[in-house]
Kinemage of the C-alpha trace (Angstrom):
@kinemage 1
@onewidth
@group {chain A} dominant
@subgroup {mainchain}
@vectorlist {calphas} color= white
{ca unk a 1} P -9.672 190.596 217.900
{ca unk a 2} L -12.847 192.871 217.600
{ca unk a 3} L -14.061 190.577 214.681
{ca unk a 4} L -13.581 187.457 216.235
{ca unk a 5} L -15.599 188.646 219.579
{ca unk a 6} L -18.386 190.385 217.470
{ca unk a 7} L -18.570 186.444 215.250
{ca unk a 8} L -19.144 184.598 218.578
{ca unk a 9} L -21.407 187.483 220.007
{ca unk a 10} L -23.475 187.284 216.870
{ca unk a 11} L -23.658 183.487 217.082
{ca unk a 12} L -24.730 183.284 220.099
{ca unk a 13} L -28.782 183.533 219.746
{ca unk a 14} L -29.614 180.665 221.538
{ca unk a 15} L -28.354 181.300 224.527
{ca unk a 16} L -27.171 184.508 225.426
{ca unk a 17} L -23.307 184.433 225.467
{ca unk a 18} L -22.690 181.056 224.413
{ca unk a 19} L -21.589 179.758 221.217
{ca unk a 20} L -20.597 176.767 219.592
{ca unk a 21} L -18.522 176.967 216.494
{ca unk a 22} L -15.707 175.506 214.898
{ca unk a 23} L -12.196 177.507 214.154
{ca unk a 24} L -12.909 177.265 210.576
{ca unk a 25} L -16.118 178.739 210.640
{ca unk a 26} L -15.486 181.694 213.031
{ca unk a 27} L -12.507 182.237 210.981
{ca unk a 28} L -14.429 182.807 207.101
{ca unk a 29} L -17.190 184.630 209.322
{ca unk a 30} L -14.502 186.964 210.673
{ca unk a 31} L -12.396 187.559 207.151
{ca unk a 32} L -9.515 186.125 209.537
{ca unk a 33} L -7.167 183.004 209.095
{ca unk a 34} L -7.755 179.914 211.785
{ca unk a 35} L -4.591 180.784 213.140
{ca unk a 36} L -5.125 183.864 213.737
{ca unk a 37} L -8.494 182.899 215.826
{ca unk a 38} L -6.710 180.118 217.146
{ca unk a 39} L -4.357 182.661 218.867
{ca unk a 40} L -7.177 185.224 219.510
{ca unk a 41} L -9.260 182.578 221.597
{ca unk a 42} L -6.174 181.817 223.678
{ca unk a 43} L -5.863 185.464 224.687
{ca unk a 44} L -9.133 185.899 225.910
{ca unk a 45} L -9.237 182.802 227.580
{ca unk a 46} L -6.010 183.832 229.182
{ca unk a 47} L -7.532 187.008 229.997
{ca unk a 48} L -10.830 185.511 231.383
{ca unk a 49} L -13.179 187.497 228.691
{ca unk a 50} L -14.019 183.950 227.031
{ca unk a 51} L -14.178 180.432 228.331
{ca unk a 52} L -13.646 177.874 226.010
{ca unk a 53} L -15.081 174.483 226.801
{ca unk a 54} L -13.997 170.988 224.883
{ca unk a 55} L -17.228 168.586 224.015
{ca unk a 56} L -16.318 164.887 222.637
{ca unk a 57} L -19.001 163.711 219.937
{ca unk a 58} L -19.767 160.364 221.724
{ca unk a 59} L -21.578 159.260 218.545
{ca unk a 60} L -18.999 159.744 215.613
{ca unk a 61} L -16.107 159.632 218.120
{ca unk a 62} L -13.225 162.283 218.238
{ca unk a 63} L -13.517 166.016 218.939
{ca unk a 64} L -16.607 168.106 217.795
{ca unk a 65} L -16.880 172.557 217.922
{ca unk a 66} L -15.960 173.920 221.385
{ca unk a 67} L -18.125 175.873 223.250
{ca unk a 68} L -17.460 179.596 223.903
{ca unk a 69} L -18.927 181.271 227.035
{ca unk a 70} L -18.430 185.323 226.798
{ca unk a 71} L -18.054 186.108 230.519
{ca unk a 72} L -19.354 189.410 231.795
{ca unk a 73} L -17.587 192.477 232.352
{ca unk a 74} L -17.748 194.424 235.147
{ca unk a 75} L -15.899 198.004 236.822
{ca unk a 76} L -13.428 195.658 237.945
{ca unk a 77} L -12.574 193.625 235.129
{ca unk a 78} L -11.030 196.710 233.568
């Protein structure tokens, strides 16, 4: 889980907490299969440490890379 948070922390340079890469790339960045991000992104989205938005390439038609917000922890997060 640590690798896949560190992977969207460090790929987020444009924006500070936001990053917008697909499975298979946060996957060979992290040394982790797809599945296993797959199933790491849907914990902390359950847990509200990530939000994961869909975007729809209008252009080529069909899905293109979510976008991953890293909300900020607080005290009362914990």
């Amino acid at each position: 889980m640590e690798s896949v948070l560190n992977t969207l922390q460090l790929n987020s340079r444009t924006y500070f907490g936001v990053c917008w890469l697909k499975v298979a790339e946060i996957a060979e960045q992290s040394n982790v299969s797809k599945r296993t991000v797959q199933r790491v992104l849907k914990e902390f989205n359950d847990e509200g440490l990530v939000t994961v938005h869909s975007q729809i390439d209008i252009k080529r038609g069909g899905k293109s890379a979510n976008v991953y917000v890293i909300n900020c922890m607080t005290d009362s997060t914990y």
